[in-house]
LOMIFI-682055 format. One record per residue (C-alpha): residue in three letters; x, y, z. Coordinates in nm, 2 decimals. Example, Ala and Ser with C-alpha at 12.3 -4.5 7.8 and 13.67 -1.06 7.14 Angstrom:
2
resn  x  y  z
ALA  1.23  -0.45  0.78 .
SER  1.37  -0.11  0.71 .
% end
This chain:
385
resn  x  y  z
UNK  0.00  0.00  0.00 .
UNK  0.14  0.35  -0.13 .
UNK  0.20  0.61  0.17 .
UNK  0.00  0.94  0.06 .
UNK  0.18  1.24  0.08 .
UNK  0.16  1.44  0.35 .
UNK  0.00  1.75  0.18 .
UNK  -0.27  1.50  0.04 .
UNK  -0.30  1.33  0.42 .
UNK  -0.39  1.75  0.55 .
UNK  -0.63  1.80  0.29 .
UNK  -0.83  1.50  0.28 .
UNK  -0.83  1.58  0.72 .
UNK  -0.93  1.85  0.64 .
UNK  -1.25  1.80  0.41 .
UNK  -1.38  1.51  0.63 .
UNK  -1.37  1.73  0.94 .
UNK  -1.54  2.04  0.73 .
UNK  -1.81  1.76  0.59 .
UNK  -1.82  1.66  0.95 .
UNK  -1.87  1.96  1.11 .
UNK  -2.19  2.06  0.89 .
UNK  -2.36  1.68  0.95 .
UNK  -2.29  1.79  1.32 .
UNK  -2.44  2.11  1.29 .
UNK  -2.77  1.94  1.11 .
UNK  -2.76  1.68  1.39 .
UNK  -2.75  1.99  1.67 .
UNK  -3.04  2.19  1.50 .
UNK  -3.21  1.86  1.44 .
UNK  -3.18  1.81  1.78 .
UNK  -3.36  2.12  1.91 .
UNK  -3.64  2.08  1.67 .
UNK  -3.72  1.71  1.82 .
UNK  -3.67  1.87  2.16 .
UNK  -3.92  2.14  2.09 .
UNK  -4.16  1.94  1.91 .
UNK  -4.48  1.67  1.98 .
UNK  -4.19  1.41  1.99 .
UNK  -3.99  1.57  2.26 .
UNK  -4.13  1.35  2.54 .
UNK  -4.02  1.06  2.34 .
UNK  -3.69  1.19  2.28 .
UNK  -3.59  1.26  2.66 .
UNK  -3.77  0.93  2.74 .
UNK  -3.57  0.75  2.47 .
UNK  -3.25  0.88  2.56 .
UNK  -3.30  0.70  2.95 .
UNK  -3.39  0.37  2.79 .
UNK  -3.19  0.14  2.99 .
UNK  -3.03  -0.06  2.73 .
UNK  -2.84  -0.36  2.96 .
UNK  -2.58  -0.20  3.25 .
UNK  -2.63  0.12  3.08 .
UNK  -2.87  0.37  2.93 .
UNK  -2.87  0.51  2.58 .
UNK  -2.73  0.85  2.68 .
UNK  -2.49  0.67  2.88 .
UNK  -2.36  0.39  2.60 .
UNK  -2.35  0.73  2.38 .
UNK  -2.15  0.94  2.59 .
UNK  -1.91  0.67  2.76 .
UNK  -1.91  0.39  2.53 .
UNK  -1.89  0.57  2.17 .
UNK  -1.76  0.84  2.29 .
UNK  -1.42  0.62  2.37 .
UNK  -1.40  0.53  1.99 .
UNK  -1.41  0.94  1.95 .
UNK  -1.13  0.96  2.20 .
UNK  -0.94  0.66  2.05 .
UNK  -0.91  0.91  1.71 .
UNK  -0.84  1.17  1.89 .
UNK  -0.54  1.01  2.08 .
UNK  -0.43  0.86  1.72 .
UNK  -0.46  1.19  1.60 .
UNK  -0.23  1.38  1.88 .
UNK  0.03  1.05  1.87 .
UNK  0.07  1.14  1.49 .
UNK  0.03  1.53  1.48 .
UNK  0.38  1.47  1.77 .
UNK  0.54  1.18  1.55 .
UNK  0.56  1.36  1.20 .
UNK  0.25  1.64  1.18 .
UNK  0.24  2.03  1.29 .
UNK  0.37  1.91  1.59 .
UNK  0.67  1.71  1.56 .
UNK  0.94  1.97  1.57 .
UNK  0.99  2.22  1.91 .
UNK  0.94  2.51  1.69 .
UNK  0.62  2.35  1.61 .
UNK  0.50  2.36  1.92 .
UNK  0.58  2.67  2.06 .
UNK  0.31  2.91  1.91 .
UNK  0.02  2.63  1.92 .
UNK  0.09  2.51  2.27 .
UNK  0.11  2.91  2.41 .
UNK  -0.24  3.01  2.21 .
UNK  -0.43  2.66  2.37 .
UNK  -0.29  2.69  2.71 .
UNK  -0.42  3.08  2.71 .
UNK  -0.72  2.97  2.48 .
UNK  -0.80  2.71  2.82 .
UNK  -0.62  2.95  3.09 .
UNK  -0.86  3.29  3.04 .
UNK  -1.18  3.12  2.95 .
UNK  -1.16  2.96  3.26 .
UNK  -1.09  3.26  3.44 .
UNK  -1.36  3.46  3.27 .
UNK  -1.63  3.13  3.37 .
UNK  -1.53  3.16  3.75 .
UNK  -1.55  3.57  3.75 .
UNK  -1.89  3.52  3.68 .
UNK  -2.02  3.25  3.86 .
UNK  -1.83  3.30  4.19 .
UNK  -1.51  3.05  4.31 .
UNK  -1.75  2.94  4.60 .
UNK  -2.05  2.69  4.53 .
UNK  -2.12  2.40  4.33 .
UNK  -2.11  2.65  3.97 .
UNK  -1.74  2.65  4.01 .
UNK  -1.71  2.33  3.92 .
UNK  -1.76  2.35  3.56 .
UNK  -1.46  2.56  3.50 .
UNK  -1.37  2.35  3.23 .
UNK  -1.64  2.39  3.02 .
UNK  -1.57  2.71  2.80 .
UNK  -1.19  2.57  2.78 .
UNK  -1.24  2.32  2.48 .
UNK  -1.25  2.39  2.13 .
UNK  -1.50  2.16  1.85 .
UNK  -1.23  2.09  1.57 .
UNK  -1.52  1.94  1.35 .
UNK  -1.77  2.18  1.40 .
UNK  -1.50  2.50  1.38 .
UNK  -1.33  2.37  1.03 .
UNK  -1.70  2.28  0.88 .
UNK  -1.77  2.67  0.98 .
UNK  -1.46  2.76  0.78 .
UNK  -1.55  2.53  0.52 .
UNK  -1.85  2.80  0.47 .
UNK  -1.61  3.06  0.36 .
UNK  -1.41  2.85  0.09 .
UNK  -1.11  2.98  -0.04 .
UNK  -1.09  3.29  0.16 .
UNK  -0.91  3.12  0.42 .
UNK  -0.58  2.98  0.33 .
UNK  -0.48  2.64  0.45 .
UNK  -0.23  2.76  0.69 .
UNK  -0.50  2.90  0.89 .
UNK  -0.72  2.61  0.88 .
UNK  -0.38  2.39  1.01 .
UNK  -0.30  2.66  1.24 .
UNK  -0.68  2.62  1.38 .
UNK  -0.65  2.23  1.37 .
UNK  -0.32  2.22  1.56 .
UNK  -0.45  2.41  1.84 .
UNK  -0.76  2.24  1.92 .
UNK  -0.57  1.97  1.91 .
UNK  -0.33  2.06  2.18 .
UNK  -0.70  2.21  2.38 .
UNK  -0.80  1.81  2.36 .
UNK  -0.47  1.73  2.54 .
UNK  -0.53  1.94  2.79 .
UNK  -0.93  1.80  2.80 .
UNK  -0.82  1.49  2.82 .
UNK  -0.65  1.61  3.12 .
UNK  -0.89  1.76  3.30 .
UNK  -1.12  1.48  3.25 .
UNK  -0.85  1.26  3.39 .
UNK  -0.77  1.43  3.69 .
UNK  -1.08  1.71  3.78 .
UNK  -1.35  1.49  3.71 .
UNK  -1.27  1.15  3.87 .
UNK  -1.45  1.15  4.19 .
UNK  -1.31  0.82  4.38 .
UNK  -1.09  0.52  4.24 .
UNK  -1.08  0.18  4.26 .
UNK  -0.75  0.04  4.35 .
UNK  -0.83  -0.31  4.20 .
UNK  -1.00  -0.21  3.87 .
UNK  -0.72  0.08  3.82 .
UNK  -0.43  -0.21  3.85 .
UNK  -0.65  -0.42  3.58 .
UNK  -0.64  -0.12  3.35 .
UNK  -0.27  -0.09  3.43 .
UNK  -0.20  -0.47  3.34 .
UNK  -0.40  -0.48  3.02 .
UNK  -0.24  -0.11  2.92 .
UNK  0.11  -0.32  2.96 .
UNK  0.03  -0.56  2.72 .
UNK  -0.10  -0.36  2.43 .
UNK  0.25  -0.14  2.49 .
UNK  0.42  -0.50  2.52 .
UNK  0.27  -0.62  2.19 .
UNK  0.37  -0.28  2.00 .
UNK  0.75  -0.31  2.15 .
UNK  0.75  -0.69  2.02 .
UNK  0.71  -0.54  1.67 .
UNK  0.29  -0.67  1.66 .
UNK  0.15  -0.49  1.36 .
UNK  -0.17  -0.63  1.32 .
UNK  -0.45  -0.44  1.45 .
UNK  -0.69  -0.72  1.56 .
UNK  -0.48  -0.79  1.93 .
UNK  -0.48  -0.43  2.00 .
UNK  -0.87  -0.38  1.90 .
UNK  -0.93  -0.70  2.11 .
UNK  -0.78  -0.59  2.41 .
UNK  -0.97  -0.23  2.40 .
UNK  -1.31  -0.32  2.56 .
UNK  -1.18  -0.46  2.81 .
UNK  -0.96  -0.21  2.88 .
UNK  -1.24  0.05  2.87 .
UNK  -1.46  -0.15  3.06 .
UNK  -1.14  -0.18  3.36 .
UNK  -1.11  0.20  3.32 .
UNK  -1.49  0.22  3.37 .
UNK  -1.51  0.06  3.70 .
UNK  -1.17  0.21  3.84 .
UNK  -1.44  0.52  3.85 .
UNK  -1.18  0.73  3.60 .
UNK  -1.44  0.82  3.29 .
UNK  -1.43  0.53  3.06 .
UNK  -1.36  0.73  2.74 .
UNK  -0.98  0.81  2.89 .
UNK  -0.93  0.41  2.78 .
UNK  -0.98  0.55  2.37 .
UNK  -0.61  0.81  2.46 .
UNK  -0.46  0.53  2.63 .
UNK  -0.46  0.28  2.33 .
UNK  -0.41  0.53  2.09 .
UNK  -0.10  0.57  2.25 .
UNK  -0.03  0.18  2.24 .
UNK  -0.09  0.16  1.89 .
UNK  0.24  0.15  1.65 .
UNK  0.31  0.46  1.43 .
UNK  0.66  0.39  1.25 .
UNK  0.63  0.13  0.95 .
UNK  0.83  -0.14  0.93 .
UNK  0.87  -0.06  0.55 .
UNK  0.86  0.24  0.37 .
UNK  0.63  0.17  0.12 .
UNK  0.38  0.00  0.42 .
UNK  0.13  0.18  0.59 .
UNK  0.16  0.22  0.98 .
UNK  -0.14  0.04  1.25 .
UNK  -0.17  0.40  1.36 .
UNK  -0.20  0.54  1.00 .
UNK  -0.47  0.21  0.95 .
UNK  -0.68  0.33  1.20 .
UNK  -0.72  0.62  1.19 .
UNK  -0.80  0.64  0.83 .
UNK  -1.05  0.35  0.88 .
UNK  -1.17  0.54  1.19 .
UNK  -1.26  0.90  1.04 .
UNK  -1.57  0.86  0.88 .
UNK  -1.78  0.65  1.12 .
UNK  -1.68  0.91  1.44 .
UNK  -1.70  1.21  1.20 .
UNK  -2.01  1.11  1.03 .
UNK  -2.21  0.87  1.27 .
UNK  -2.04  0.88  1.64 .
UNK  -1.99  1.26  1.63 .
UNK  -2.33  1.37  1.53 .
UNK  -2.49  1.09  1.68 .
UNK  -2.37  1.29  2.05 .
UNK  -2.43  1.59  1.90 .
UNK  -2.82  1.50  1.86 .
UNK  -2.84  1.31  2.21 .
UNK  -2.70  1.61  2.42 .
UNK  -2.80  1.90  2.21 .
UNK  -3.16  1.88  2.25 .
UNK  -3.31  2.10  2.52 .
UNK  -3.64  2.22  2.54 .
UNK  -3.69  2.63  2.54 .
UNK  -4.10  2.58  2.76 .
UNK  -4.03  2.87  3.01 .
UNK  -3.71  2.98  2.93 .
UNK  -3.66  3.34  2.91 .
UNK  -3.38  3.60  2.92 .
UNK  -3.40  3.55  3.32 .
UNK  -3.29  3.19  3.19 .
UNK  -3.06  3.25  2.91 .
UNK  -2.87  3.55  3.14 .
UNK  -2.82  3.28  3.47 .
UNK  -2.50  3.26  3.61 .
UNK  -2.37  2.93  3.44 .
UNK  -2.52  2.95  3.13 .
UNK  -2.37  3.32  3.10 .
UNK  -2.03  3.21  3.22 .
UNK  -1.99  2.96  2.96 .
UNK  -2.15  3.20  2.68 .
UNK  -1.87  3.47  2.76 .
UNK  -1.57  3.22  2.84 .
UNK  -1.61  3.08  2.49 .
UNK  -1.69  3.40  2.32 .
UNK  -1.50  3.65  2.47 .
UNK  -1.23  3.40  2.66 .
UNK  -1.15  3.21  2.40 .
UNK  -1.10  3.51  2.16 .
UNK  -0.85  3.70  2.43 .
UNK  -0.68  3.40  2.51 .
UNK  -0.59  3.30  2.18 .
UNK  -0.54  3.61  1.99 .
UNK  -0.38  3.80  2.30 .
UNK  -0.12  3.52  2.35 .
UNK  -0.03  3.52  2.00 .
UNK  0.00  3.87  2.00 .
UNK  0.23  3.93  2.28 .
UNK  0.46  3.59  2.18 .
UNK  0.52  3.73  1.81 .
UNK  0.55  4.09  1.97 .
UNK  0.88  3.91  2.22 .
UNK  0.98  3.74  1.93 .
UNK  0.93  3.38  2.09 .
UNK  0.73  3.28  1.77 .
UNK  0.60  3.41  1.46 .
UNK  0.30  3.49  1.30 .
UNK  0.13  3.27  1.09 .
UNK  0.11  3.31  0.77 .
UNK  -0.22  3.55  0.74 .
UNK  -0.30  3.87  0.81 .
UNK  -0.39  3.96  1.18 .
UNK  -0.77  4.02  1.11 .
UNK  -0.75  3.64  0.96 .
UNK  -0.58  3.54  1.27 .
UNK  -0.83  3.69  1.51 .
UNK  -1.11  3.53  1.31 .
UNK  -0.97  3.23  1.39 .
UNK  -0.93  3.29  1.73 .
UNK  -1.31  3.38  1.73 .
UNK  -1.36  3.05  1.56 .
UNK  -1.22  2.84  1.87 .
UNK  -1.46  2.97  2.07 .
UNK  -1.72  2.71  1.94 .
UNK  -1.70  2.49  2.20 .
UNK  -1.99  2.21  2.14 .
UNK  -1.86  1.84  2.12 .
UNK  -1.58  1.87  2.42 .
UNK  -1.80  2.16  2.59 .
UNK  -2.08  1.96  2.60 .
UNK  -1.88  1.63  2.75 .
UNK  -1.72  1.81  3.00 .
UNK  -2.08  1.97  3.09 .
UNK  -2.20  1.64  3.13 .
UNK  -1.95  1.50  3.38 .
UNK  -1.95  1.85  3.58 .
UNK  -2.29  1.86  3.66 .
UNK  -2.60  1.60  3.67 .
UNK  -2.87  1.80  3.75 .
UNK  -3.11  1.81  3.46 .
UNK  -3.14  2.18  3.52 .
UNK  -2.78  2.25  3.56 .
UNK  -2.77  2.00  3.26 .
UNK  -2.99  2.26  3.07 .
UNK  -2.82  2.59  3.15 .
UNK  -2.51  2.40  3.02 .
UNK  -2.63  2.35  2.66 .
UNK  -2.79  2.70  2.65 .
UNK  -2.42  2.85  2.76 .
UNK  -2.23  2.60  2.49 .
UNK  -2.48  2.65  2.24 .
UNK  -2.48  3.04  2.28 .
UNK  -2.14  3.06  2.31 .
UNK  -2.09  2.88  2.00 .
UNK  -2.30  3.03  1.85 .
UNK  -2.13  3.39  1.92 .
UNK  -1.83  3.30  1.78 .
UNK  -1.91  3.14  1.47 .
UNK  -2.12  3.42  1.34 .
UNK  -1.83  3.68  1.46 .
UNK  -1.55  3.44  1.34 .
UNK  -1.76  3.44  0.99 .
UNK  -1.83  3.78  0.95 .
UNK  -1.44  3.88  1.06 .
UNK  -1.30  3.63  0.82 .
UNK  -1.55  3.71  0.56 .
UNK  -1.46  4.05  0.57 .
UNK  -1.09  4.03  0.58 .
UNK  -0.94  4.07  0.28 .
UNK  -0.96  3.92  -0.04 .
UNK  -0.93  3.54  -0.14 .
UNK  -0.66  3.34  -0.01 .
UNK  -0.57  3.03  -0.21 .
UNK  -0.41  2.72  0.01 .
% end
């Protein structure tokens, strides 16, 4: 099997994450309408069908959800290996602009809700940027923004999952289970045992997997950490030139079914909420108001702030665009939905809280891809890339 380039690897990323992003975006307003409709008893009802140990939200949001994470982790192992990533000077500009892009949002969240009470513990939900639904927004504008940008965009929400990945890790794991966490341990081992034997087959790897998700889901750490860890088990470097990595494998064979079925699939199951009673009272709460402005305004100082005071000390340079098209795309991170949304569910479980969550990611969102659109649209001329 003939490697692809890696211009033709970007590109094709690229348009399955913009084709993505608008099935997401259907799936999201689809969503609403169900919610809002005759059939919205049905759809909250459906959605608590206990379907064996677990309910359909819950084999949604843990379960599929880990095969998510599993591309994810393949995706950061390979961006690291031989992407935007793999050289320090890679690194330096993406890594500043997602660490402020997590840092101020969450700072923006707390100065509104208060440090004190049970609202501070969603902190981390304006922090995370959508990479599917933000390139399917760019996807809108066409050739007005160049490639660099949409890499440049890519790259950082791809560092913000590391650090979500984090925080799920370590801020939202209540209590563990010494026995179940040594299990996880074991079987983790042995998928890093069969990669350093040289095991190039995907089938052992793939095998171990639900088991190692469902030992990571009783240690009480969330279950969808187990798609990172064998990512990172999973061999990139081919044994021949002309042969096509287990990572690479993946991946590819991965893409469509999280970017087309797992992907919207949460997208419709969390992003329905009904709007009976709500009113600006509502919409202008505490929580759902934190995470509207920590995505909208947060995300856009963060980003755009850090990158101007590192090209300003001369730690990195700009990218390749003019400012205006960098601080659309700094508006552009602020769309939050996918991550926001997880992280939502795992701070709070109160269907109320649950609700003021989705009104603050969806508004937030919201903000910021109409300002990112109308900034970028109005930037300059057409950029080719």
């Amino acid at each position: 099997m003939a490697v692809s380039s890696p211009l033709s690897i970007i590109r094709d990323f690229l348009r399955q994450e913009a084709a993505g992003g608008v099935v997401l975006m259907v799936a999201a307003a689809g969503a609403m309408v169900v919610a809002n409709s005759g059939f919205g008893d049905a759809y909250f009802a459906a959605l608590h069908l206990q379907a064996g140990p677990l309910s359909i939200h819950a084999w949604i949001n843990d379960a599929l959800m880990a095969v998510f994470f599993l591309l994810v982790g393949l995706e950061i192992k390979r961006e690291f290996a031989e992407g935007q990533l793999a050289r320090w000077s890679d690194r330096v500009l993406p890594f500043i602009a997602a660490a402020a892009g997590m840092a101020v949002p969450a700072a923006i969240y707390l100065g509104i809700v208060g440090t004190s009470g049970g609202l501070a513990r969603g902190w981390a939900i304006p922090s995370a940027t959508d990479i599917a639904f933000a390139i399917g927004a760019l996807a809108l504008l066409g050739p007005r923004v160049p490639i660099a940008l949409k890499l440049f965009l890519t790259t950082v929400a791809i560092v913000d999952d590391m650090g979500a990945v984090a925080i799920i890790a370590l801020a939202y794991t209540p209590s563990i289970s010494g026995p179940a966490l040594l299990a996880a341990i074991i079987i983790f081992g042995v998928m890093l045992g069969l990669g350093k034997l040289g095991v190039r087959r995907l089938w052992p790897y793939l095998a171990l997997f639900p088991l190692l998700w469902i030992a990571i889901h009783l240690s009480g750490i969330h279950a969808t950490i187990a798609g990172v860890l064998a990512a990172f088990a999973i061999p990139i470097g081919a044994a021949a030139e002309a042969e096509v990595s287990p990572l690479h494998r993946l991946e590819h064979a991965l893409h469509p079914y999280v970017a087309f079925g797992i992907v919207p699939l949460f997208g419709f199951a969390n992003a329905g909420i009904s709007f009976a009673g709500i009113g600006l009272r509502e919409l202008f709460a505490p929580l759902p108001l934190g995470i509207a402005m920590g995505l909208f305004l947060g995300k856009q100082l963060g980003i755009f702030g850090s990158l101007r005071i590192a090209v300003a000390c001369g730690i990195a340079e700009r990218p390749p665009a003019s400012w205006a098209q960098v601080y659309g795309v700094a508006l552009m991170c602020g769309i939050g939905f996918t991550m926001s949304l997880f992280i939502g569910g795992l701070a709070f479980t109160d269907p109320l809280l649950g609700d003021e969550v989705k009104i603050g990611v969806l508004g937030g969102s919201l903000l910021s891809a109409v300002a990112g659109f109308l900034v970028l649209r109005l930037a300059g001329g057409r950029a080719h890339g």
